[in-house]
N, C-alpha and C positions, 0 to 999 in steps of 0.2 A: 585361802581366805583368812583372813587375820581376825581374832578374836574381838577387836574394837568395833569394826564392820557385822561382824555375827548379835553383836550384843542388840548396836542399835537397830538393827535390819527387824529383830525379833521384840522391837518394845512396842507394844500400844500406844496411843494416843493417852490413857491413863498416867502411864511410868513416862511418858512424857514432859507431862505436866507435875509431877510428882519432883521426876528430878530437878524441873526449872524452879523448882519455890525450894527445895531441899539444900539444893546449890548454887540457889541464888542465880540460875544463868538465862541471861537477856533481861530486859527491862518489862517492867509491867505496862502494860495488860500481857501473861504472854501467851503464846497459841504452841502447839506440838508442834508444828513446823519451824516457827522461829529457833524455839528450845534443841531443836534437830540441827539445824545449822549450824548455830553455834558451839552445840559440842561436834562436829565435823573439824570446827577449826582446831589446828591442832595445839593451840596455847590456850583454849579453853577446856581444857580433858582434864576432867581431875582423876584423881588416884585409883584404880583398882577397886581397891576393900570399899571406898567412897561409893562408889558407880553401884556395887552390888547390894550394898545396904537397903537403900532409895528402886529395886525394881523387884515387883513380881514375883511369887515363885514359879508361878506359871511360864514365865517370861524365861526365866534362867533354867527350866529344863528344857523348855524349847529352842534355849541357845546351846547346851546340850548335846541336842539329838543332833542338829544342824552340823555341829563341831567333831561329831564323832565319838565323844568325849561316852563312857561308862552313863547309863540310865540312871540318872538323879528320880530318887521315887519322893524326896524332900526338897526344900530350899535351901536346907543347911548342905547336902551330900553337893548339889547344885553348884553354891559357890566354893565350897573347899575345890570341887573337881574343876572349876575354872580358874581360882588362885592356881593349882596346882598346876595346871598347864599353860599359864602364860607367866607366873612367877612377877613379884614386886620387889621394887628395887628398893636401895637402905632408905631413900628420899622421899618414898610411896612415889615413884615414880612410875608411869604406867610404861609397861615393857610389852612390846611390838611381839606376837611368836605366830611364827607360818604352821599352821597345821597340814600334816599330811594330807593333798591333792583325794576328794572322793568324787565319785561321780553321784551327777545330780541327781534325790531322792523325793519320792510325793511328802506333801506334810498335810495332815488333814482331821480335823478336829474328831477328838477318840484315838488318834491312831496311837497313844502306849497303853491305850484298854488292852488286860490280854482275858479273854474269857475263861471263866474257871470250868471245866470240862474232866469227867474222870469216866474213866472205862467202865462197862457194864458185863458183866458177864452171860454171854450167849449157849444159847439151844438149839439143835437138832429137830425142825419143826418137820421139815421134811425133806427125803431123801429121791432127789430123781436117776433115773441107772438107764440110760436111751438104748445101751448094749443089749437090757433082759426084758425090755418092751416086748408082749406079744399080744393078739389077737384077743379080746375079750372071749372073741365065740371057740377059741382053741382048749384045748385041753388043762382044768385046773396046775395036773400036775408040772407043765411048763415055766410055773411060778413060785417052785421047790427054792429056786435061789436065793427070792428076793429078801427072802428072813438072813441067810447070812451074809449077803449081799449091806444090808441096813446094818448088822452088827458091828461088818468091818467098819463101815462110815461112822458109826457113833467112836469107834477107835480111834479117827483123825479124822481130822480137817478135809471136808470132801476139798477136790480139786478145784471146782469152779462154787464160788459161793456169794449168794446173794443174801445179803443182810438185811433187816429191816427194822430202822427204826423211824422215829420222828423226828429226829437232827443228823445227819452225815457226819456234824463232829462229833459226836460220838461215836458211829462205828468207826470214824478213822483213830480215835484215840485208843476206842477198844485194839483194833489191829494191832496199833504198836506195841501195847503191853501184854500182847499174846504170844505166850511159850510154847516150846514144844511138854508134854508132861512126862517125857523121858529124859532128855537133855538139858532140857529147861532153857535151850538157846530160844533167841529172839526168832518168833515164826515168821514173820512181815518185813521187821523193821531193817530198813536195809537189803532186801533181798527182791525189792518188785522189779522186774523189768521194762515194763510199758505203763503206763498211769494217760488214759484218755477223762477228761472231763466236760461237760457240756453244762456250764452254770447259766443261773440268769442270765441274762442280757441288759438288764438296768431298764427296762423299757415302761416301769412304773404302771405295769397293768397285771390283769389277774388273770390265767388262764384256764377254761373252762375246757371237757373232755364231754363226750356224747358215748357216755356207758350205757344206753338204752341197750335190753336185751330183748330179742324176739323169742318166743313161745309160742309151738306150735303145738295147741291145743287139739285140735282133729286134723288130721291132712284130709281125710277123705271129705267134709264137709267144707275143708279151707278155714276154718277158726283158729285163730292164732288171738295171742297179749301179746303187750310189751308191758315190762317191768323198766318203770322210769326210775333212773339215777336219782340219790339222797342228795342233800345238800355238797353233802360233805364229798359224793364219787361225784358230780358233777366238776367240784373246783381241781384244777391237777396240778396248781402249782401259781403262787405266790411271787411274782415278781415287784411289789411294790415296797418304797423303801421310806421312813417317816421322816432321817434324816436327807436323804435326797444319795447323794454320792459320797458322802462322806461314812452314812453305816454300807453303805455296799461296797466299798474298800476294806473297812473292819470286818466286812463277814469273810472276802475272798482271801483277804490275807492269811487270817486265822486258819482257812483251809491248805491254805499252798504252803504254809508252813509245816507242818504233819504232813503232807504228800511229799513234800522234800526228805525228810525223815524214812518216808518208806521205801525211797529209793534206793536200788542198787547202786554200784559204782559205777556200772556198764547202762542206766537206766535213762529212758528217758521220759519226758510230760510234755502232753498234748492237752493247749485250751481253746476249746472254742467259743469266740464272742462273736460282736457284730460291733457298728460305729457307734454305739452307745457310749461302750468303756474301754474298747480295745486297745484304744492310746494309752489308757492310766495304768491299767492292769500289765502292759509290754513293761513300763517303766518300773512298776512292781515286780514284776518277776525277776527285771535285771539286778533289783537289790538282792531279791532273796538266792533266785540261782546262780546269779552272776553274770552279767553282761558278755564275758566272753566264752561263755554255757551259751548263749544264744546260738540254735542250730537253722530251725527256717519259721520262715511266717508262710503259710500254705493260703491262698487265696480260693475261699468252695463259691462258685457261682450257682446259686441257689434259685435263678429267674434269670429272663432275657429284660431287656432293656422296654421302658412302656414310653408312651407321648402321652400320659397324664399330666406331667408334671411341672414346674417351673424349672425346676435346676436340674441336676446329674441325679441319674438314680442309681439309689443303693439297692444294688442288684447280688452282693456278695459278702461272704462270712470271712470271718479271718482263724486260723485255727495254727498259736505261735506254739513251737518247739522249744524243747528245754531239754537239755542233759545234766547230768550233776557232775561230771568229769570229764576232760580234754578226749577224752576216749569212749564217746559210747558204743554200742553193739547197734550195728544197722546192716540188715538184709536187703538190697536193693526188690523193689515190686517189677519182678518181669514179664511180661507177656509174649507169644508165640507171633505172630506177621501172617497175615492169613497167606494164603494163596495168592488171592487177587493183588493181597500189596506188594508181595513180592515180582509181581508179572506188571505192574504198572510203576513202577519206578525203579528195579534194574531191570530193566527192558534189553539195554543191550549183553551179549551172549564172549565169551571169550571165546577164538576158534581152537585154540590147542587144550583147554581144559573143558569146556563146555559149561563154567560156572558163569550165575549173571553178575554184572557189574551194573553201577553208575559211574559216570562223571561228578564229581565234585569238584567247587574250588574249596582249598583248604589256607588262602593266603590269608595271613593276619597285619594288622596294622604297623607291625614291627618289624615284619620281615617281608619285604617287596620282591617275589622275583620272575621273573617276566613267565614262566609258566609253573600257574599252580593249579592245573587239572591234573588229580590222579583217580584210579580207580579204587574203588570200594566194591568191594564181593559182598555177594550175599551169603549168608551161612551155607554149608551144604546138605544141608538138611530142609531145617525153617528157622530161619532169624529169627532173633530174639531182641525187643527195642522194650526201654519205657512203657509200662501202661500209662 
């Protein structure tokens, strides 16, 4: 993409008009379109340092970000970084420069917001140990452990830990700037190996939870309460957004950016959406993990198909894969073949080993050859396929 094409691709209807009366171009009355054309032609293109004087700052970090070019946080960083990479010739000539080839990025109003965010420092609120679980009705003394049991854990970072705050970006920020307090290496950052997430869905509604508790006040006579949910345990979660899809790309970015930070090198991320945003956020993650990190797009069929509808129904979730390196760690999910599957589809029997087989054809479209049934055995045991 050429720097001339970037400029005006990214000017308003404003800087439009701004240039056509600044430099005189087209005749009056003039409209942004006309004034567009004509600087198209290429003996109406004035100079460089000209063009950038006459537009926006807005406009020129936005050409910018487009170009690849260093995050202009001014007008002034904006044009020197655009001088800088297409260069003007001794005649203030404009001079043509190819920018290195990127693949195509979202752009969307907020999007060099970066949220100021700082790590919180965390407590030991409480400690659960499922190994030293016993009996209420057993013997006190069974519970000797659980005092050193909690001392160890206030010593480190229990194993599995659930956080809780009022922003996720905070506990993720916390995470990263968590040390160990012996080594003082990095506890998190860089070391996770699996990152599942399950955010909004964009779906612009507010979801409600039924925390009704039952109380049962006498059994013998059958009296029982219910203690109804507050305002506040009724709501379980906020899906509505003020700017529409523009702040719900600003919240998800800000996230995937710190969960990419806390991945290992072997690590991967797991997001699941639905057809709201799944297109935008794919396109997002290929910036930030990198398109050829793209591992799978998993299809969860969540309902069977209805005849309510007019069109096709969205019957399924999309849940994309991400690795940070050409190499992640993956354990294949296997399952055992019951019985019955094994006796319903290698049915037939080999007579000199006694193992079962099928028939398969195993021909492919590149290689034709007039007999491609071979057999396939079945484990000697219990096969093991795919869950």
């Amino acid at each position: 993409m050429q720097i001339w094409d970037t400029l005006l691709g990214s000017a308003t209807e404003i800087d439009l008009l701004r240039l056509g009366e600044a430099l005189a171009v087209g005749t009056p009355p003039r409209t942004a379109m006309g004034v567009l054309q004509t600087l198209l032609c290429e003996a109406a293109r004035p100079s460089l340092a000209r063009l950038l004087e006459h537009l926006a700052d807005d406009t020129l970090t936005l050409a910018c970000t487009r170009l690849g070019l260093p995050v202009a946080e001014t007008g002034a960083q904006a044009r020197t970084a655009l001088l800088a990479a297409a260069g003007v010739g001794s005649g203030g000539d404009w001079l043509h420069c190819e920018v290195p080839r990127r693949r195509p990025r979202l752009a969307w109003q907020g999007m060099q917001a970066r949220p100021a965010v700082t790590g919180v420092p965390t407590q030991v609120q409480e400690v659960v140990s499922p190994g030293l679980a016993a009996h209420r009705d057993e013997r006190q003394g069974q519970f000797a452990g659980l005092g050193a049991a909690r001392s160890r854990a206030e010593q480190r970072a229990p194993v599995n830990r659930l956080i809780w705050t009022n922003d996720n970006l905070v506990a993720l920020k916390t995470l990263l700037e968590e040390r160990d307090p012996q080594t003082r290496d990095w506890r998190y950052r860089g070391k996770v190996d699996l990152i599942y997430i399950d955010p909004p869905f964009m779906v612009n509604s507010d979801f409600v939870a039924d925390n009704s508790i039952s109380i049962d006040v006498d059994n013998d006579a059958g009296v029982s309460a219910v203690k109804e949910p507050s305002l506040v345990e009724i709501l379980a979660y906020k899906d509505t957004w003020r700017e529409g899809l523009d702040s719900f790309l600003s919240m998800i970015r800000a996230r995937l950016v710190l969960l990419k930070e806390l991945l290992a090198p072997t690590g991967s991320i797991y997001v699941h959406l639905d057809w709201h945003a799944a297109h935008y956020v794919k396109v997002l993650m290929d910036e930030i993990f990198g398109y050829e990190n793209f591992t799978s797009e998993i299809i969860w069929k969540r309902t069977s198909a209805r005849g309510d509808t007019d069109g096709f129904n969205r019957i399924h979730d999309v849940i994309f894969g991400y690795a940070l390196t050409d190499k992640p760690y993956f354990s294949p999910v296997l399952i055992p073949h019951t019985t019955d599957y094994i006796r319903s589809h290698y049915c037939n029997i080999d007579e000199s080993s006694g193992r079962r087989y099928l028939l398969d054809n195993i021909e492919t479209l590149l290689i034709m050859r007039t007999n491609c049934w071979h057999k396939l055995y079945a484990a000697k045991e219990r096969t093991t396929g795919f869950a």
